[in-house]
C-alpha positions as CSV (number, residue, x, y, z in Angstrom):
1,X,-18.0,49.1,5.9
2,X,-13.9,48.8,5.6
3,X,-12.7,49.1,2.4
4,X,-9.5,46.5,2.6
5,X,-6.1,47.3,0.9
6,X,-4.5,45.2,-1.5
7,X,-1.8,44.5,0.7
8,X,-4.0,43.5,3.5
9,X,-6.2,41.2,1.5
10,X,-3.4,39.6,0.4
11,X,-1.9,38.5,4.2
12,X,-5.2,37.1,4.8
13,X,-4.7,34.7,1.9
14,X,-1.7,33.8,2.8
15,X,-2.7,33.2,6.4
16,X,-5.5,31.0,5.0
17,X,-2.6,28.9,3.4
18,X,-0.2,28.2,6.1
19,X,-3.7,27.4,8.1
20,X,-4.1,25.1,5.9
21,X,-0.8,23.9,5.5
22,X,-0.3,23.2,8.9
23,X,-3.7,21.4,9.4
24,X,-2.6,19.6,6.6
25,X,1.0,18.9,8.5
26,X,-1.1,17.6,11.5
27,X,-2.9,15.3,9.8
28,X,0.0,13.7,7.8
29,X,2.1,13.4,10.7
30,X,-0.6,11.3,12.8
31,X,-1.7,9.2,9.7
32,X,0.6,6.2,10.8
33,X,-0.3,6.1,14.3
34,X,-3.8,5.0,13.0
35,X,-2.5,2.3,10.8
36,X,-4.0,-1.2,11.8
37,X,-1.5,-3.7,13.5
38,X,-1.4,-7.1,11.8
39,X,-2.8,-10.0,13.8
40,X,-2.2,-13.5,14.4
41,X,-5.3,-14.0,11.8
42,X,-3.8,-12.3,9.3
43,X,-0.5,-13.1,10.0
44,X,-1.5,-17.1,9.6
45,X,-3.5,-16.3,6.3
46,X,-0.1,-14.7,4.5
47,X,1.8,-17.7,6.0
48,X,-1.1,-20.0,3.8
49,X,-0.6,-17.9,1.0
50,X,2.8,-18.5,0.7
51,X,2.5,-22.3,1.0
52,X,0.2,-22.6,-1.1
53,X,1.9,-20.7,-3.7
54,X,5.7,-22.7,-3.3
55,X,3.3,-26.1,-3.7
56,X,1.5,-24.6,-6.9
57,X,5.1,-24.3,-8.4
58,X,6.2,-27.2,-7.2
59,X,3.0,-29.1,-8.6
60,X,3.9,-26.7,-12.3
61,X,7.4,-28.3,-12.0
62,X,6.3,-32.0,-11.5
63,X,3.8,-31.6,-14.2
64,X,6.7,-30.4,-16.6
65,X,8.9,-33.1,-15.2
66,X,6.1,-35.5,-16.3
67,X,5.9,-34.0,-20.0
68,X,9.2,-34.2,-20.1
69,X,9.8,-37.6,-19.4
70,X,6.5,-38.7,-22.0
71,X,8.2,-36.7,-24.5
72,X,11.7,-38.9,-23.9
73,X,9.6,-41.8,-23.5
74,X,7.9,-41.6,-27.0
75,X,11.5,-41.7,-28.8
């Protein structure tokens, strides 16, 4: 049995960290290839999401327009 040095046991540590490090690097750097492209599903349901929205405030804005002309009404 080897009895290790200080020294020694301490370049295997840091070997273990730039292993690690660089598997970590790897990983990060291929991340966005695996993203999922948006498809013409999707890309139609964000297009309904944003009608639907602009006609919700358009329907808030009526209805205010509505109070607003009760309210002038009632004078």
């Amino acid at each position: 049995m080897k009895i290790r040095s200080h020294q020694e046991m301490e370049m295997m540590k840091l070997g273990k960290v730039v292993g690690a490090a660089l598997v970590m690097t790897a990983l990060f750097a291929a991340l966005p290839g695996c993203q999922k492209q948006e498809g013409p599903a999707e890309q139609a349901g964000k297009e309904i999401d944003t009608a639907v929205e602009k006609a919700g405030a358009q329907i808030e804005k009526a209805g205010e327009n509505i109070q607003d002309a009760a309210k002038d009404g009632n004078k």
